[in-house]
C-alpha positions as CSV (number, residue, x, y, z in Angstrom):
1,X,0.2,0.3,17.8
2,X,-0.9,-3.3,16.9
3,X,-4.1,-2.8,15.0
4,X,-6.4,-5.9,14.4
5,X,-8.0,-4.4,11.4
6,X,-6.6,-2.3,8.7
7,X,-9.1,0.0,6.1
8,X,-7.1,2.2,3.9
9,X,-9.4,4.4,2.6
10,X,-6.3,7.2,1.1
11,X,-7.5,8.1,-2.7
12,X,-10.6,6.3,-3.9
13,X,-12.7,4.6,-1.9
14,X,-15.8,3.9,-2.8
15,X,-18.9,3.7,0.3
16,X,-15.7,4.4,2.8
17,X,-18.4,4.4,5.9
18,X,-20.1,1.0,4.5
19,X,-16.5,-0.4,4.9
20,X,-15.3,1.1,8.2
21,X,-19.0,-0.4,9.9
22,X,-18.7,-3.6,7.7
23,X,-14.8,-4.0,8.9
24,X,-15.8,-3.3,12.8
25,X,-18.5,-5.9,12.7
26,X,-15.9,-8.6,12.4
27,X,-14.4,-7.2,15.6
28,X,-14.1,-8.7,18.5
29,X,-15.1,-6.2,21.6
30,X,-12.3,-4.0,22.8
31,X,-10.1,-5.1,19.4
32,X,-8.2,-2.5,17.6
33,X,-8.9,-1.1,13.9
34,X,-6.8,1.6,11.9
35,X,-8.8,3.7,9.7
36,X,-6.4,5.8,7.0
37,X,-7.9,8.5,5.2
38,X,-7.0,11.5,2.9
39,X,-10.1,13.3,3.3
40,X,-10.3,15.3,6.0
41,X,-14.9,15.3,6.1
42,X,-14.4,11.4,6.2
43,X,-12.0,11.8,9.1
44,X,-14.9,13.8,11.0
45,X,-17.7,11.9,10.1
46,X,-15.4,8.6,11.4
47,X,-14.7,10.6,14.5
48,X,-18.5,11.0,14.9
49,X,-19.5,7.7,13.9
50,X,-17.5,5.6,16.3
51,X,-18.7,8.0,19.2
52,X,-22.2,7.2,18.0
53,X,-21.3,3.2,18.1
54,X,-19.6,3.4,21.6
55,X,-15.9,2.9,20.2
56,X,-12.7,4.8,21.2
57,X,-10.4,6.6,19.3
58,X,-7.4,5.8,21.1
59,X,-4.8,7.7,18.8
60,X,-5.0,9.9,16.2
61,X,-1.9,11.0,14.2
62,X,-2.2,13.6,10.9
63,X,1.0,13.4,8.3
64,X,1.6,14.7,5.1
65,X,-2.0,15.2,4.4
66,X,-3.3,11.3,5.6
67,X,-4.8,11.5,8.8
68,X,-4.5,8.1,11.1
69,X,-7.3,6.7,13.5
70,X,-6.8,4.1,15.6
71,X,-10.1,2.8,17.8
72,X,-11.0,0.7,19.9
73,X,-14.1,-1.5,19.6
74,X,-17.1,-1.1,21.9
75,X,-14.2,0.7,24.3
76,X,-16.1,4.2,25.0
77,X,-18.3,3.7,28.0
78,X,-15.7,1.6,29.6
79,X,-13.6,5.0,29.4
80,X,-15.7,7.2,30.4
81,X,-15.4,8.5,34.3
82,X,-18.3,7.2,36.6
């Protein structure tokens, strides 16, 4: 998948959350960002974060120890079932 915005956050990254919010900003609504991450507590707390902001994770893929989200801005409460 096409992503609009790339943060590769696999090794050291220093303030990994302060990137992933500051990256989304420049987002455009319903645009695509690819978070990559070799820390499986910052893959949580990403999960938790963008349902806390209203953004989708559209696809998530875990290989040889990186796990791979890809979201969708402000995408949530458009997918949710009325």
């Amino acid at each position: 998948m096409y992503a609009d915005r790339v943060v590769n956050c696999i090794g050291a990254c220093q303030a990994p959350m302060l990137t992933i919010d500051g990256e989304m900003k420049v987002l455009e609504k319903g645009q695509i960002m690819q978070v990559m991450t070799d820390d499986p507590a910052l893959a949580e707390r990403v999960r938790a974060w963008a349902g806390e902001n209203g953004h989708l994770v559209e696809e998530e893929h875990a290989v040889s120890g990186v796990t791979t989200l890809i979201m969708r801005k402000e995408a949530a409460v458009e997918a949710e079932p009325r």
